[in-house]
VMD Tcl script that draws the C-alpha trace (Angstrom):
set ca {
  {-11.33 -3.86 5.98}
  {-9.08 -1.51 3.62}
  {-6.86 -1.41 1.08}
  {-3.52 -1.13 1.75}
  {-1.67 -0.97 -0.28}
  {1.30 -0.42 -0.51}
  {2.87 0.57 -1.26}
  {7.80 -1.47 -2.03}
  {9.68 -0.93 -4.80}
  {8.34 -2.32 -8.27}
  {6.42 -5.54 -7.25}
  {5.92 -8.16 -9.38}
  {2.79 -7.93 -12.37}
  {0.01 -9.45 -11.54}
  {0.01 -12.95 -13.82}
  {-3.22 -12.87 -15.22}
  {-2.65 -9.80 -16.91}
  {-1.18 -9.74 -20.35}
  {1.44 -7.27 -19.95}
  {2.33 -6.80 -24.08}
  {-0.86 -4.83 -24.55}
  {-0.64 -1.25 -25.48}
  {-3.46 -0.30 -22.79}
  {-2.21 -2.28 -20.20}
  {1.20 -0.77 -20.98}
  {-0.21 2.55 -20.22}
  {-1.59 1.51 -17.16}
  {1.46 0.54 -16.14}
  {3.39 3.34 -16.34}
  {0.56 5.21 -15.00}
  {1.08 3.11 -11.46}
  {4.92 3.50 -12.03}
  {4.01 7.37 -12.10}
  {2.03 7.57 -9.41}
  {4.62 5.57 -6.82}
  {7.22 7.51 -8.23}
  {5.61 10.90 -7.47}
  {3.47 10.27 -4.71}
  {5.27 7.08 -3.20}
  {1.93 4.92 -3.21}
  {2.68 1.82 -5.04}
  {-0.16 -0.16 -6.43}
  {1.87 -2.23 -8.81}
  {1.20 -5.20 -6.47}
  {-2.38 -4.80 -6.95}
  {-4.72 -7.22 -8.93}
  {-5.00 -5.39 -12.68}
  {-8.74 -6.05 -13.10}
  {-9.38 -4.69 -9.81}
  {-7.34 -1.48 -10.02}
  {-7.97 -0.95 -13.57}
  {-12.14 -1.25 -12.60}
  {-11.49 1.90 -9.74}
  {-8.99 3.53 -11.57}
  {-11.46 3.76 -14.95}
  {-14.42 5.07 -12.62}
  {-12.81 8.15 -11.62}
  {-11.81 8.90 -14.89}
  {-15.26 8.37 -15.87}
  {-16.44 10.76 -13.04}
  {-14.04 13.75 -14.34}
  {-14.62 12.87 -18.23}
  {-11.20 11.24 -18.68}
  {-10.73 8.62 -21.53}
  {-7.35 7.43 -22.21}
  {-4.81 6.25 -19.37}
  {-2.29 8.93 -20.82}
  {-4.94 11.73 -20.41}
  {-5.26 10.86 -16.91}
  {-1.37 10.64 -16.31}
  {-1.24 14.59 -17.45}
  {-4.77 15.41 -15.15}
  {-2.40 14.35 -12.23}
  {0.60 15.95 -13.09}
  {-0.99 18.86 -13.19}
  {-3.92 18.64 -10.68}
  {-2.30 17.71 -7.54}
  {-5.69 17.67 -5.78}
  {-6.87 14.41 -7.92}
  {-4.34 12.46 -6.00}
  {-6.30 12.40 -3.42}
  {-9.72 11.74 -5.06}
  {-7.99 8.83 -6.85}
  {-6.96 7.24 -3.70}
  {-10.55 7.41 -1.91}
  {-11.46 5.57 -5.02}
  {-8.98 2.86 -5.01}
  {-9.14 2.46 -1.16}
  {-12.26 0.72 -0.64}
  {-12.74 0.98 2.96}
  {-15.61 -0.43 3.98}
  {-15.52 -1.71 7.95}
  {-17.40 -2.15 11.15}
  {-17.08 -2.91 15.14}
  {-16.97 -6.94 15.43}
  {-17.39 -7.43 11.64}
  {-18.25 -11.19 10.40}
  {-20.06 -12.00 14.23}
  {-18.85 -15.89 13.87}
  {-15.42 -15.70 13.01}
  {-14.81 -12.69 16.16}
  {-16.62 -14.98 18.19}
  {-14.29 -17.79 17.76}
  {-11.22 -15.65 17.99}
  {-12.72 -14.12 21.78}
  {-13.57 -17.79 22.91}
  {-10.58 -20.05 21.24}
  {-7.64 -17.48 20.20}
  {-7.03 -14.79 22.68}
  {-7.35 -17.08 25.88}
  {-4.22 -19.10 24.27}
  {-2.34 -16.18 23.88}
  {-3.02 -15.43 27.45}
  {-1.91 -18.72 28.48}
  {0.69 -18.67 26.59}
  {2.26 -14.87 27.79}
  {5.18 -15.41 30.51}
  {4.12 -13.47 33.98}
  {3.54 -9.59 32.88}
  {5.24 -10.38 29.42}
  {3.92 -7.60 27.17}
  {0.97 -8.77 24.40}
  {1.25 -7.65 20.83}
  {-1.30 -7.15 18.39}
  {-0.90 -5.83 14.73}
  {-4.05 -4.55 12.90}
  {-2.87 -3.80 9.15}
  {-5.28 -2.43 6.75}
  {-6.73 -0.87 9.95}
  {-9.25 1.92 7.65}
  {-11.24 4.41 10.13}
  {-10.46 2.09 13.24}
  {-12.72 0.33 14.02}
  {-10.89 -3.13 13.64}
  {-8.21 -2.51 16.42}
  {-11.32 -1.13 18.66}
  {-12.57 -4.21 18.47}
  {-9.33 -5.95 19.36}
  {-9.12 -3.54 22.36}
  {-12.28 -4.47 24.04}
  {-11.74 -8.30 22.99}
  {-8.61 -8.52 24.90}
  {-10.37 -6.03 27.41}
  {-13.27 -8.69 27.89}
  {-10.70 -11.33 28.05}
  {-8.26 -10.37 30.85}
  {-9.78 -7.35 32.12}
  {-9.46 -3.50 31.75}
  {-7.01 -2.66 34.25}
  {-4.46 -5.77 33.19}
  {-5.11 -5.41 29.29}
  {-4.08 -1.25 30.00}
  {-0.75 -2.36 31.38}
  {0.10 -5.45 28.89}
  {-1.91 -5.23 25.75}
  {-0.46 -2.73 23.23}
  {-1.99 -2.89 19.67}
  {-0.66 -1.36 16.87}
  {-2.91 -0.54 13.52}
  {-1.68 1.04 10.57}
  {-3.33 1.79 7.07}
  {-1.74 3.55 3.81}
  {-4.86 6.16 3.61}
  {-4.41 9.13 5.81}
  {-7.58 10.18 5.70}
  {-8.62 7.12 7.59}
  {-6.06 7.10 10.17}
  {-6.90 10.25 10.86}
  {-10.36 9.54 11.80}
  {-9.43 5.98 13.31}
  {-7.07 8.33 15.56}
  {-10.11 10.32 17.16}
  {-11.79 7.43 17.42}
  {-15.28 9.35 17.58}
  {-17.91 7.42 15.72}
  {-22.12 7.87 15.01}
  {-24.91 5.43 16.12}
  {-24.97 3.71 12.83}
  {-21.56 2.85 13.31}
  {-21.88 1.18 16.41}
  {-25.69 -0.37 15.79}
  {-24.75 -3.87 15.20}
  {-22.43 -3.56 18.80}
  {-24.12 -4.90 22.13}
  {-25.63 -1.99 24.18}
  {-23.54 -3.69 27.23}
  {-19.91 -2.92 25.11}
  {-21.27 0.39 23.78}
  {-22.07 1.66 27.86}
  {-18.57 0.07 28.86}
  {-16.15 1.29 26.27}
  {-17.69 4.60 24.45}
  {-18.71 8.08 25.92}
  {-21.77 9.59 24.78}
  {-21.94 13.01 23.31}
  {-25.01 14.13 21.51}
  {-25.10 12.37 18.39}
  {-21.80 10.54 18.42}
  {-19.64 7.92 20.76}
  {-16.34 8.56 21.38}
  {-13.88 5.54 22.31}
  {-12.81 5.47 26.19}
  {-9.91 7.60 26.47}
  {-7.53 5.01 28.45}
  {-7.88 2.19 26.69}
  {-7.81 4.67 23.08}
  {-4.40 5.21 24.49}
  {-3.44 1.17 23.81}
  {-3.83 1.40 20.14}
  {-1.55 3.23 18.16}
  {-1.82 4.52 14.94}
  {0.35 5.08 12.07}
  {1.02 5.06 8.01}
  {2.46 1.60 7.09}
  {2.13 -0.20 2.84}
  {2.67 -3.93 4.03}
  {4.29 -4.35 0.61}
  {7.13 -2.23 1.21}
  {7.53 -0.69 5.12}
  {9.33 -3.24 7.67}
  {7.11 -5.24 9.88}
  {6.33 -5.05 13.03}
  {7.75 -7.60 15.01}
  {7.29 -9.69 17.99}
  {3.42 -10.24 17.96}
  {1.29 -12.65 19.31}
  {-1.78 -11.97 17.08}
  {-1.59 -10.19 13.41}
  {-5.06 -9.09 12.30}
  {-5.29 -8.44 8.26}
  {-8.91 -8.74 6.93}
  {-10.21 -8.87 3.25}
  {-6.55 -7.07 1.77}
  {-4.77 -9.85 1.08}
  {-7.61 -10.43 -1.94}
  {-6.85 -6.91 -3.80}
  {-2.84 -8.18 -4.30}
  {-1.53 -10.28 -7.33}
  {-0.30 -13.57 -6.15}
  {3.21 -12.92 -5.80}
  {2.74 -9.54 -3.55}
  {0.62 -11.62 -1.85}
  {3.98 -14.11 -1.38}
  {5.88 -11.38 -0.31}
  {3.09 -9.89 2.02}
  {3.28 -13.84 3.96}
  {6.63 -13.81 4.01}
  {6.59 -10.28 5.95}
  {4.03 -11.60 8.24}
  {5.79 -14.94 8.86}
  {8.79 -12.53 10.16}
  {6.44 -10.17 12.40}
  {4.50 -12.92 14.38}
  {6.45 -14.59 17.60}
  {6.85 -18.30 17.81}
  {3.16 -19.65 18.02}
  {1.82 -16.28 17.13}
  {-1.70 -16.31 15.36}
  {-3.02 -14.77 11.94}
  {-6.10 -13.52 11.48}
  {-7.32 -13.26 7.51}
  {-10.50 -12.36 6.42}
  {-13.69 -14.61 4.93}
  {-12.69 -14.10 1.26}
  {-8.63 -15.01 1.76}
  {-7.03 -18.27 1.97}
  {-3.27 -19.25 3.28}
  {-1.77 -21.90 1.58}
  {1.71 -21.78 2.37}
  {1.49 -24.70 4.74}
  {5.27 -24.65 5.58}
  {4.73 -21.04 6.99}
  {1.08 -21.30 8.62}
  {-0.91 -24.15 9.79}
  {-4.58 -23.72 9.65}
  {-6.47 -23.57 13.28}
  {-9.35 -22.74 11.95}
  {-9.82 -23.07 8.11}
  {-13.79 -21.83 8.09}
  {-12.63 -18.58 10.23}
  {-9.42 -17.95 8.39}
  {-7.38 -18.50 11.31}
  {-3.81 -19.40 10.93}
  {-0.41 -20.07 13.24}
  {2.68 -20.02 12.72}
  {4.92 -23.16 12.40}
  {8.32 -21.85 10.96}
  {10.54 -18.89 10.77}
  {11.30 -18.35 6.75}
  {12.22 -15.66 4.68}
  {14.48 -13.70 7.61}
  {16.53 -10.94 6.33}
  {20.16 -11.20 6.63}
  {21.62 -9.48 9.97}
  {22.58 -6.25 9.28}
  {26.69 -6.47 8.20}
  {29.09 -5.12 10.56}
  {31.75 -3.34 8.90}
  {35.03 -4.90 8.88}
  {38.11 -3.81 10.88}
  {40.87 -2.42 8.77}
  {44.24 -4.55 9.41}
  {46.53 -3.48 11.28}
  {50.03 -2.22 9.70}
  {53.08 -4.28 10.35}
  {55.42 -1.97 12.60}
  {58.31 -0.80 10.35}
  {61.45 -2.61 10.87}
  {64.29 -0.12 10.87}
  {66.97 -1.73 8.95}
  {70.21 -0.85 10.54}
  {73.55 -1.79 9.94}
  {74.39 -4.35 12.35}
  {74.73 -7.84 11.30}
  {72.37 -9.01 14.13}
  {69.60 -7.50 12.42}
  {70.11 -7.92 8.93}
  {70.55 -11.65 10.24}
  {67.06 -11.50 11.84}
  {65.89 -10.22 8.64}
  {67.21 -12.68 6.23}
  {65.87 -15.58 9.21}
  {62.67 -14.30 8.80}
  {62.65 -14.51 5.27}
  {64.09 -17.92 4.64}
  {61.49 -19.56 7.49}
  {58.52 -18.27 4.90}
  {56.75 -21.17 4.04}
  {56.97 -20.69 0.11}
  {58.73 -18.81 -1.79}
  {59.47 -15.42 -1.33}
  {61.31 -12.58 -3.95}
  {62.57 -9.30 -3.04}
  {63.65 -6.85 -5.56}
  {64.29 -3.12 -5.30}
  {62.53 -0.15 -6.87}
  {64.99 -0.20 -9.82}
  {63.99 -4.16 -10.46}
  {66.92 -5.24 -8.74}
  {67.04 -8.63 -6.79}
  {67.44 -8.03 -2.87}
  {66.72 -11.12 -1.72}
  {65.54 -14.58 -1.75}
  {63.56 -17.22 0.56}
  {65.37 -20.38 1.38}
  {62.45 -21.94 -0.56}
  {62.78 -20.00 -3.72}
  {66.37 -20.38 -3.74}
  {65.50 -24.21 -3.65}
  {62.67 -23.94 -5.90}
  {64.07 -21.89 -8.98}
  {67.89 -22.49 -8.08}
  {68.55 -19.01 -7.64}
  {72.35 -18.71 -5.99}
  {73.89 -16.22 -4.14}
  {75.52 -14.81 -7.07}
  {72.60 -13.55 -8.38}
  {71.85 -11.45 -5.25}
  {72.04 -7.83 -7.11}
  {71.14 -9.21 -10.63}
  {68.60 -7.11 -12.40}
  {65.67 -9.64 -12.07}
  {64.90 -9.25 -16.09}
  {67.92 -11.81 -16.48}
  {66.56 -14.26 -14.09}
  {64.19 -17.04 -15.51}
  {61.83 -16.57 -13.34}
  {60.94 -13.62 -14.46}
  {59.12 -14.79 -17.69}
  {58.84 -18.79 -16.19}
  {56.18 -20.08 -15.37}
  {54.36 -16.67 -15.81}
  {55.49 -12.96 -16.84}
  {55.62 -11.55 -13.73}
  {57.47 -7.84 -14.70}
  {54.52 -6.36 -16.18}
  {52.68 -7.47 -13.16}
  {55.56 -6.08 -10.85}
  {54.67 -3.12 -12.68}
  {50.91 -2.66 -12.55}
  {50.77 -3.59 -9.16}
  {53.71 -1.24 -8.53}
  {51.70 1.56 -10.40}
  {48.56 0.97 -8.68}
  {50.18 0.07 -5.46}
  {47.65 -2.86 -4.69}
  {47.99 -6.53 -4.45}
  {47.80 -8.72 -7.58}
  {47.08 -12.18 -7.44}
  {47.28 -14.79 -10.23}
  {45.76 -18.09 -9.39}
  {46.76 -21.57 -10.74}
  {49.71 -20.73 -12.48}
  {50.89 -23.82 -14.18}
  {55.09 -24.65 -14.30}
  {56.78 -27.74 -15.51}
  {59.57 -29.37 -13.79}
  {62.77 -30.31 -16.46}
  {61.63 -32.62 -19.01}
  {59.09 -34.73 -17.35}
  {55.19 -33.99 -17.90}
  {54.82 -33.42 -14.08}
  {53.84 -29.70 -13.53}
  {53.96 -27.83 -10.61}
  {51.06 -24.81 -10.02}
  {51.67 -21.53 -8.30}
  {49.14 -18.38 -7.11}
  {51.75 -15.59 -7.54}
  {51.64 -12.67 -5.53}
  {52.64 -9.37 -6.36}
  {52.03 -6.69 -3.37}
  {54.22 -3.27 -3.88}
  {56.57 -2.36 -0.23}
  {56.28 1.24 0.66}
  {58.03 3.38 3.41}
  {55.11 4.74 6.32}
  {55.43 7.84 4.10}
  {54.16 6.20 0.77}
  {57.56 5.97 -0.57}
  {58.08 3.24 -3.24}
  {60.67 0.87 -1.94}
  {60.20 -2.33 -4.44}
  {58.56 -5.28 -4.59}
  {57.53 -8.74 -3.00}
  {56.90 -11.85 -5.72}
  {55.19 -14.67 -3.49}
  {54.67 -18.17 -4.99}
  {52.41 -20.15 -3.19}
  {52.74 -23.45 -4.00}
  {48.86 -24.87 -4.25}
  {49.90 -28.11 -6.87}
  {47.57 -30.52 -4.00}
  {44.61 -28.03 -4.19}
  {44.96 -27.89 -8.21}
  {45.30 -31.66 -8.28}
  {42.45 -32.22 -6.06}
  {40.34 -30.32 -7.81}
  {41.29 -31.86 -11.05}
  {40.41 -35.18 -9.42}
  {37.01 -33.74 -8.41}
  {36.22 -32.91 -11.87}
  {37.03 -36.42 -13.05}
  {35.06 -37.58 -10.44}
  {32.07 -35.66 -11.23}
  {32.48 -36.58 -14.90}
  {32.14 -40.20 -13.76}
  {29.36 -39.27 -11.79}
  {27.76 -37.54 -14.75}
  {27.53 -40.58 -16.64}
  {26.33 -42.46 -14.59}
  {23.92 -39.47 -13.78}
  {22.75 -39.60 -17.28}
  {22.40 -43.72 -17.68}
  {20.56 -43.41 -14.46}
  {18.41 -40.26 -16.01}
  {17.69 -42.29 -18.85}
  {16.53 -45.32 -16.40}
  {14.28 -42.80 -15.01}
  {12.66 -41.03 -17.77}
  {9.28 -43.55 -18.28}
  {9.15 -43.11 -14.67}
  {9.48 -39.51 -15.12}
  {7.06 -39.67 -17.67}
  {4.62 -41.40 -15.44}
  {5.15 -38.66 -12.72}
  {4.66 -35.94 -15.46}
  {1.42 -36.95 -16.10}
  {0.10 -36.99 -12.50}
  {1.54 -33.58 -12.04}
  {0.09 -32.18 -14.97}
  {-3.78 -33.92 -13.55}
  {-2.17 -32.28 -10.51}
  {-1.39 -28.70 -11.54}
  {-4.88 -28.50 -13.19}
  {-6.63 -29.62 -10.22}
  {-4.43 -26.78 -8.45}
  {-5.13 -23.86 -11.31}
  {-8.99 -24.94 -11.12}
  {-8.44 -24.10 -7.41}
  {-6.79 -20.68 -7.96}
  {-9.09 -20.27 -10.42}
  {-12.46 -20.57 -8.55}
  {-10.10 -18.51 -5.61}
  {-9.42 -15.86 -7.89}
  {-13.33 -15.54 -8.75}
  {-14.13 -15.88 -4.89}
  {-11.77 -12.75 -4.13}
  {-13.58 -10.89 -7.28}
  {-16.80 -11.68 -6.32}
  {-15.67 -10.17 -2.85}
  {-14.45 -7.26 -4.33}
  {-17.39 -6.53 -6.22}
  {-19.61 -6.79 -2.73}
  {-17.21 -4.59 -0.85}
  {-17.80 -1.59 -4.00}
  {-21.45 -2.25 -4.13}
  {-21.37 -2.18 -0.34}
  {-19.33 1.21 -0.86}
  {-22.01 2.29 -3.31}
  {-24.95 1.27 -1.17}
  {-23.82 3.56 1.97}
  {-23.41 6.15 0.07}
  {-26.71 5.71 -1.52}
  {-28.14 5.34 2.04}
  {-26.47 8.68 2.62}
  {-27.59 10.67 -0.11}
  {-31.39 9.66 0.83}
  {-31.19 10.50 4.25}
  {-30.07 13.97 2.69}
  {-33.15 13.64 0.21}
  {-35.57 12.69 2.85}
  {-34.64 15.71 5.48}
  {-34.36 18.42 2.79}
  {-37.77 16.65 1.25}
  {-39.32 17.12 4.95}
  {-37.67 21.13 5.13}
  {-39.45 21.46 2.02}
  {-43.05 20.24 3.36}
  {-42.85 22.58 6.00}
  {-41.82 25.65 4.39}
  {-44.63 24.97 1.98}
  {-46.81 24.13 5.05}
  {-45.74 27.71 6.28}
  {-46.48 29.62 3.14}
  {-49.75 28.18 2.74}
  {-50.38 29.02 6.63}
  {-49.09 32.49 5.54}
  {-51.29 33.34 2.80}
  {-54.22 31.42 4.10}
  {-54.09 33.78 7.25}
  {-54.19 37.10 4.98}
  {-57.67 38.70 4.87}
  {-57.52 40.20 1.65}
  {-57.55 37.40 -1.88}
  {-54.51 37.19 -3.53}
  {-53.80 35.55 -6.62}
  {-49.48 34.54 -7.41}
  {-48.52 34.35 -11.09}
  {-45.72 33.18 -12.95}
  {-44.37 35.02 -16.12}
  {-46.90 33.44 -18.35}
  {-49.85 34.42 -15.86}
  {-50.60 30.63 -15.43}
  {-51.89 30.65 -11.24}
  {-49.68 29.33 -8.97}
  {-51.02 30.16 -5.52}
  {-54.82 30.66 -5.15}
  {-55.78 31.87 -0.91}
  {-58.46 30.84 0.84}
  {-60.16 34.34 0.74}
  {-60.04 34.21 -3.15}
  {-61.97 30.87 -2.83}
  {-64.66 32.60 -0.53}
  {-64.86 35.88 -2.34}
  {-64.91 33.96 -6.22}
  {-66.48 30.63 -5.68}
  {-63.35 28.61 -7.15}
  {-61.27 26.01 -5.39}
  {-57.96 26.76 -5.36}
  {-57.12 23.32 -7.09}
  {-59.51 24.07 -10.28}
  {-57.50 26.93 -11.47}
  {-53.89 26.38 -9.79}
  {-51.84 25.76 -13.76}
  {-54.72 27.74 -15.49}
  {-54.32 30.92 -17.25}
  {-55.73 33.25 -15.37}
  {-56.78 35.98 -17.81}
  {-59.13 32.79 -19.45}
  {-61.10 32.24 -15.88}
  {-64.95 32.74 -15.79}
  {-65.62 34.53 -12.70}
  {-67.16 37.57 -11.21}
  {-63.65 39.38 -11.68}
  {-63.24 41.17 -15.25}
  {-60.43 40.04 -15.81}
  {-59.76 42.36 -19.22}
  {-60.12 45.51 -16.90}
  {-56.90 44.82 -15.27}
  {-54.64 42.92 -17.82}
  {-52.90 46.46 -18.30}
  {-51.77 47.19 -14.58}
  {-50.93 43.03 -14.28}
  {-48.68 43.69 -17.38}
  {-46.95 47.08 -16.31}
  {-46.04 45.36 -13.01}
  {-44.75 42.74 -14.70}
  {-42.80 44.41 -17.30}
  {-41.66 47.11 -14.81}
  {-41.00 45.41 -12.07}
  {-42.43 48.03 -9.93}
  {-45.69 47.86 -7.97}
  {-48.79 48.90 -9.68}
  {-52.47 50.36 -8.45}
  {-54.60 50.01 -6.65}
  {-57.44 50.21 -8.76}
  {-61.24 50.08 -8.46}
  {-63.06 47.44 -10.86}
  {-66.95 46.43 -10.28}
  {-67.43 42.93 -9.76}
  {-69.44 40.22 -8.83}
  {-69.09 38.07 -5.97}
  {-69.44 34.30 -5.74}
  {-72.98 34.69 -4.31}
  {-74.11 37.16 -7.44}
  {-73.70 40.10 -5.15}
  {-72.40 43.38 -6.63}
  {-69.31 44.84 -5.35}
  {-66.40 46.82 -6.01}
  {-62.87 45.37 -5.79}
  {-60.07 47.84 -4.77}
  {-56.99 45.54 -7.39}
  {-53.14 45.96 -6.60}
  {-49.99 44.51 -7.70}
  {-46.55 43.70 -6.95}
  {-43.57 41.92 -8.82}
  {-42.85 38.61 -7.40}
  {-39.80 38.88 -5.53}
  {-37.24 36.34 -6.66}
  {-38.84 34.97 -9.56}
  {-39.06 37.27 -12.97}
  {-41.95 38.03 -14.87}
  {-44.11 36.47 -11.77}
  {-47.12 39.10 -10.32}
  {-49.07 38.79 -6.45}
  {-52.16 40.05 -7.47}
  {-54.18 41.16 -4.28}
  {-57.95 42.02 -4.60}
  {-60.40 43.77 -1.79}
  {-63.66 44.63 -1.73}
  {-64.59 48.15 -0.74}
  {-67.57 48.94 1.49}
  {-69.86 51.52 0.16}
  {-71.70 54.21 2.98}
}
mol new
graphics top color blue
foreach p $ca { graphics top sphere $p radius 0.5 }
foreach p [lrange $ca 0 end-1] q [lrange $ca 1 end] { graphics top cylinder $p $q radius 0.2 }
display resetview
């Protein structure tokens, strides 16, 4: 399992969070900060989740306040990095949760199988894929199931992650015993290499997984898969990424295709998924929602009218005033100096304009100003030289209160070389459409009404249902409740999980440095036991730290009834006094001092002399090797 995360653009706040805090504030714009400058957005997230991580590595580097942290990233760029490791909790293993796998080898995968066409290609997704050993596991499933040779040429499996780090070691797919413990000895032979102390994943079927960076919240899906794996991720996301994450998933899996969620999740968007398995978290698809729009097409420009060379032949100006007076509404023409040109048969019927006022400035005509002023349109559109449309423009007829209604058209006529020529004035008559829709309102009026006398026949029964969905929708918050606590409790196992293997992993260190240590002590002792002549070590206070086995037989003491004792205050045949002096100028010096000759007395009362020399202890100041010998006397 990992945590992906992530990354989209801002995603929606998580809802038991009370946003209007000044802390949480800061939090949030320290998550707006770090998508916006390092493109890993963790806005999605659950807040007490990401706000637990997020305050342990500040802890770790002595950080207190969310804005303090903000300005350790800007200006660390390594903490990125230790930040994410945090907040990524990847915690994983070959076949993890035994039952559920079990069921998906036996009940899942030979119903894909069925249902592939012929050599039809299989797809698998991993996402949240952490150091690989997820889509592994899918590999030598489907391996198991079909065979090696057919799930090489049809099986391709895609897993993807947000943490680099991880997909980089997924990628080598080179893993140590403890890894693979819990994985039969029969898969480990079949499907890793041996190579000393690790296993490395068989190199042809390795090449059947592919690997790559991909935040379910915001990167495209991949699409046209039979089986989507994505275990214990969906918990770390706010309920509405989690929405959005479905809705992705929905798109990405084939008709029939299976999801695969982990032991702490639960689907409940039953239109989506139908459960085949609820205890295993196994889910299928049923329906195709939430598909993006096809991508537009851009539209093809329209195609100019070919220009009409007005000649001076009657035939043509003929065909050109035919032309105009078979328009189905009424049509104006009038010059670039605002002079009429011309007239549809329609408008002529319309507005009764005559044939005397064919070269009237069209300021004196009524229609001009009536129904609508339509010169300081001519004129913007004329300016602009696009088409302006008014809609619904209303005109009565004489003295009656019928009225007519108009969308006028203004569209500027150039030459093919952008030359202003003069204007077109189109009115469309749309009185049924303006009618109609006036009925339609009255109708819907009337339909209001009786909408509300209904609404007020329905409101005890309304009432009634109120109060079953309210029993409802705490039954249903009790459940997201207890889910929410579920996923928690989840996520707390995963970091103590985290915790515990590194734990693990800091013992083991313990425990072989602890067994270096015993031998190099083991060695020493050898060492110093094996020298003929007594020596005596001493730290800078002259307390004894080492005591040889020749000092024991030439003094009578054990070497563990004066190891810690001063040794200037022992009681044996050695006087002691007699050689403080050389002791001290080796210690203070730092040079080595003697040898001397001293009379002592052995441990068996014997009388002797004892030939005394010292050295500085190397690596240790103010400590003295004091190393004594007895001389023989002709």
């Amino acid at each position: 399992m990992t945590d992906d995360q992530a990354p989209q653009d801002q995603a929606p706040q998580d809802q038991g969070v009370r946003a209007e805090s000044p802390i949480d504030e800061q939090l949030e714009e320290l998550l707006v900060f770090i998508r916006d400058a390092r493109g890993f957005d963790f806005t999605g997230y659950k807040r007490s989740s990401l706000a637990r991580r997020i305050k342990k590595r500040m802890t770790d580097i002595d950080v207190e306040s969310w804005t303090d942290y903000r300005d350790r990233l800007e200006i660390d760029a390594d903490e990125f990095s230790y930040l994410f490791n945090t907040i990524l909790i990847n915690v994983t293993s070959f076949f993890r949760d035994a039952e559920a796998w079990a069921y998906l080898q036996e009940e899942i995968i030979p119903k894909i199988l069925a249902a592939a066409e012929g050599e039809e290609e299989i797809r698998v997704w991993s996402a949240g894929c952490s150091s690989g050993e997820e889509p592994y596991s899918l590999a030598i499933a489907f391996a198991e199931a079909m065979g090696l040779q057919e799930c090489l040429d049809r099986v391709k499996i895609y897993a993807t992650d947000v943490d680099e780090e991880e997909l980089q070691q997924a990628r080598a797919g080179v893993y140590g015993a403890r890894a693979l413990k819990n994985l039969p000895e029969g898969l480990r032979e079949r499907y890793f290499e041996h190579n000393g102390t690790t296993y490395s994943f068989r190199p042809d079927l390795r090449r059947r997984v592919i690997f790559g960076r991909h935040d379910i919240t915001r990167d495209a899906p991949i699409s046209r898969l039979s089986l989507l794996v994505c275990r214990n991720t969906l918990m770390y996301f706010n309920v509405e990424a989690q929405r959005e994450i479905i809705d992705r998933f929905n798109f990405a899996l084939g008709e029939g295709g299976f999801l695969f969620l982990g032991k702490a999740e639960m689907l409940t968007s039953s239109d989506r998924f139908g459960a085949v398995n609820m205890r295993q978290r196994i889910f299928r698809r049923t329906s195709k929602h939430g598909l993006g729009r096809a991508p537009g097409v851009r539209p093809r420009a329209e195609s100019a009218h070919p220009e009409i060379t007005t000649g001076g032949t009657g035939r043509k100006r003929q065909l050109r005033d035919s032309l105009l007076d078979v328009a189905p509404y009424a049509v104006l023409g009038i010059d670039y100096d605002g002079v009429r040109v011309s007239a549809s048969s329609t408008a002529r019927t319309q507005f009764g304009i005559g044939v005397h006022d064919i070269g009237r400035p069209f300021r004196d005509l009524e229609i001009s100003y009536r129904p609508v002023e339509v010169r300081s349109v001519i004129e913007k559109a004329t300016n602009e030289r696009r088409v302006i449309r008014l809609a619904g423009v209303e005109r009565r007829t004489g003295d009656t209160t019928e009225s007519q209604y108009y969308d006028v058209v203004v569209q500027p006529l150039t030459t093919a070389g952008g030359e202003m020529l003069g204007a077109s004035i189109s009115f469309i008559d749309c009185s049924a459409q303006v009618l109609l829709e006036h009925e339609v309102k009255r109708v819907r009026e009337d339909l209001e009404t009786a909408y509300e006398e209904l609404q007020s026949t329905n409101e005890e029964l309304e009432t009634t249902n109120e109060e079953l969905q309210s029993g409802m929708e705490e039954l249903e918050t009790t459940n997201e409740e207890l889910q929410s606590t579920n996923e928690e409790l989840e996520t707390t196992n995963e970091e103590l999980q985290s915790g515990n293997e590194e734990l693990e992993t800091m013992n083991e260190e313990l425990r072989i440095r602890s067994s270096e240590l015993d031998e190099t002590r083991t060695f020493l002792q050898s060492v110093l036991s094996s020298v003929g002549l007594a020596v005596v070590v001493l730290d800078d206070r002259f307390t004894v730290r080492s005591w040889n086995t020749a000092a024991e037989d030439m003094w009578g003491l054990r070497a563990d009834e004066v190891r810690d004792e001063a040794f200037f205050r022992l009681d044996f045949g050695l006087p002691v006094a007699e050689i403080h002096g050389v002791v001290e100028q080796a210690r203070a010096d730092d040079v080595r001092t003697g040898p001397i000759e001293v009379a002592a007395i052995d441990r068996k009362g014997r009388a002797l002399a004892c030939q005394i020399t010292c050295s500085p202890l190397v690596g240790e100041t103010g400590g003295v090797v004091i190393m004594m010998e007895p001389i023989d006397r002709p």
